[in-house]
C-alpha positions as CSV (number, residue, x, y, z in Angstrom):
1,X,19.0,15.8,12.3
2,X,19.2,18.6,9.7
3,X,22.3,17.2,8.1
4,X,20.9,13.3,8.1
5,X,20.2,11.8,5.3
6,X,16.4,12.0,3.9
7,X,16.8,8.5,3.0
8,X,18.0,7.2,7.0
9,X,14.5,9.3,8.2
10,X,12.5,7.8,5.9
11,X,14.0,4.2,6.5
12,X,12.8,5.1,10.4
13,X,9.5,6.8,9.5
14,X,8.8,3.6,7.0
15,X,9.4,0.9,10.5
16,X,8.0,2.9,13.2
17,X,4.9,3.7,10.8
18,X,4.6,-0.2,9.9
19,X,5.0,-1.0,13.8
20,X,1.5,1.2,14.4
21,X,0.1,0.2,11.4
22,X,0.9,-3.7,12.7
23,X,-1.3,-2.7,15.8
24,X,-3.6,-0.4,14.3
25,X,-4.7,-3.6,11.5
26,X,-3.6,-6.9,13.7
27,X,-6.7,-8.4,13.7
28,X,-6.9,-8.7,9.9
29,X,-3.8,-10.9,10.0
30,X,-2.1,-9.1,7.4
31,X,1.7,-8.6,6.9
32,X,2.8,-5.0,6.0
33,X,3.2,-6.5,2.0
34,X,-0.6,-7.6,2.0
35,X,-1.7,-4.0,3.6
36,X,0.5,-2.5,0.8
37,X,-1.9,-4.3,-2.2
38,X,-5.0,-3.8,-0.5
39,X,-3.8,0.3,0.3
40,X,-3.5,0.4,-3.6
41,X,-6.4,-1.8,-4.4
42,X,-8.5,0.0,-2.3
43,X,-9.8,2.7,-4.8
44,X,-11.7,-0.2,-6.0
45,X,-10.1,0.0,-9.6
46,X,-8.8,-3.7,-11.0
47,X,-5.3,-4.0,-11.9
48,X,-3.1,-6.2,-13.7
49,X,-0.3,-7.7,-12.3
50,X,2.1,-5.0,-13.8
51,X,0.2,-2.0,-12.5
52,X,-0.3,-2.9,-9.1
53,X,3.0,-3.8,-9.1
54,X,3.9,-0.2,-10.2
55,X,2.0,1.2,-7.6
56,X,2.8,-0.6,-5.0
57,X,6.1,-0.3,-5.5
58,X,7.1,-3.9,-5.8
59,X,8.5,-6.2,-9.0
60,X,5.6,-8.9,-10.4
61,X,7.5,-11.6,-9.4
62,X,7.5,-10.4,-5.8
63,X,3.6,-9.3,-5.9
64,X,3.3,-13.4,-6.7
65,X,3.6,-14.6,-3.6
66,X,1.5,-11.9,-1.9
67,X,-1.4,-12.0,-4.3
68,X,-1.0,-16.4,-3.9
69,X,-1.6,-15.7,0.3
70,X,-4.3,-12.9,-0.3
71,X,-6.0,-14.9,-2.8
72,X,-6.0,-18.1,-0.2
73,X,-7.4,-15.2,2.7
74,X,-10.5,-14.7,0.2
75,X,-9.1,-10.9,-0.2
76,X,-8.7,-11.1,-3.9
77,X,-9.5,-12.7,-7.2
78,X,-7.2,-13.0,-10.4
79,X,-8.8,-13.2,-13.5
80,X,-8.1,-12.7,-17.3
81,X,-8.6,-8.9,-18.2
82,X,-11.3,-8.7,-20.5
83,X,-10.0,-8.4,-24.2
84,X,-6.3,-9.7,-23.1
85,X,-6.4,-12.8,-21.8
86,X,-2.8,-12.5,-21.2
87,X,-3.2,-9.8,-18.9
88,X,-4.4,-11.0,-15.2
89,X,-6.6,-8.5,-13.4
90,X,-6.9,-8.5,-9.2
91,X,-9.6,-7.3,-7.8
92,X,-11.0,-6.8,-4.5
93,X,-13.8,-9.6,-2.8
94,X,-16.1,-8.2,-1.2
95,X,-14.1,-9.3,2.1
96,X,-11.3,-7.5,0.8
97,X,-13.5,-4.5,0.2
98,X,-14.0,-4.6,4.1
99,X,-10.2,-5.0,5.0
100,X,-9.2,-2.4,2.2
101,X,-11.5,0.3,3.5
102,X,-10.1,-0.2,6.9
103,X,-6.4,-0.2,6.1
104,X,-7.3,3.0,4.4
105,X,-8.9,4.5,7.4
106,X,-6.1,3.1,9.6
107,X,-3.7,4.9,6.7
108,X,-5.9,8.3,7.3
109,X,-5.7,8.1,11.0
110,X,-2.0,7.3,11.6
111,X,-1.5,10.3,8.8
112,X,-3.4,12.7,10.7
113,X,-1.9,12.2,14.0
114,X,1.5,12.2,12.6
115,X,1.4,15.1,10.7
116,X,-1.2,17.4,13.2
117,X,1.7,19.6,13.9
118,X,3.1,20.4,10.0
119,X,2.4,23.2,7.9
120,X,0.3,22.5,4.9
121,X,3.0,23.3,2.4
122,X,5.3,21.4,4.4
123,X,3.2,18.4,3.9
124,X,2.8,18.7,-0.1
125,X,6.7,19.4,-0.5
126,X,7.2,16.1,1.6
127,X,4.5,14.5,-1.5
128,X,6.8,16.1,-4.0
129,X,10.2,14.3,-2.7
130,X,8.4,11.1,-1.5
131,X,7.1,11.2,-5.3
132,X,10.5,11.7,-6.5
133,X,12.4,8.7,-4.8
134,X,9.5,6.5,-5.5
135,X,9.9,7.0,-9.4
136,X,14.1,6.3,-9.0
């Protein structure tokens, strides 16, 4: 294990972590790309299209289609950003408020377990690299 690739383990951390997560949120009817948004929306901040897409690590034109089915769940609303009517914001509804605060606690709980057994440090060197590949 100490020679395998850091990109293999977290390939197999990323699917057995959405299989919980699957469990852990099923009854919101979510797929893993529509837990992704609401993870990142649920600080409560709007976005634009662009940022979100930044931080949830997906392109625009991907985010589409997963805003269009979140928006049709009553999770989100699109509007014009104030002073750039170019720019479209998302925002949570107040349903999505509900479902946001839960993935996060479902997030907190499956983190918790997970890492019970790891040293501090070990846990913000793991930020440090997970960090790193997400900015590749």
């Amino acid at each position: 294990m100490e020679n395998e690739l850091v990109l293999v383990l977290l390939q197999r951390a990323t699917h057995v972590t959405l299989q919980v997560l699957g469990t852990e949120l099923g009854e919101l009817g979510l797929t893993a790309s529509e837990v992704n948004v609401l993870a990142n929306l649920a600080d409560g901040q709007a976005r634009t299209v662009s940022d979100l897409g930044a931080a949830a690590g997906v392109r625009p034109t991907t985010l589409t289609g997963v805003l269009d089915r979140l928006e049709q769940k009553g999770q989100i609303t699109r509007a014009a950003r104030p002073g750039d009517r170019r720019a479209v914001e998302i925002a949570l509804t107040e349903v999505g408020v509900k479902s946001a605060g839960q993935v996060q606690r479902a997030f907190a709980a499956v983190e918790k377990q997970a890492l019970a057994g790891v040293a501090p440090t070990a846990v913000n060197q793991a930020r440090k690299v997970l960090t790193a590949l997400a900015a590749i």
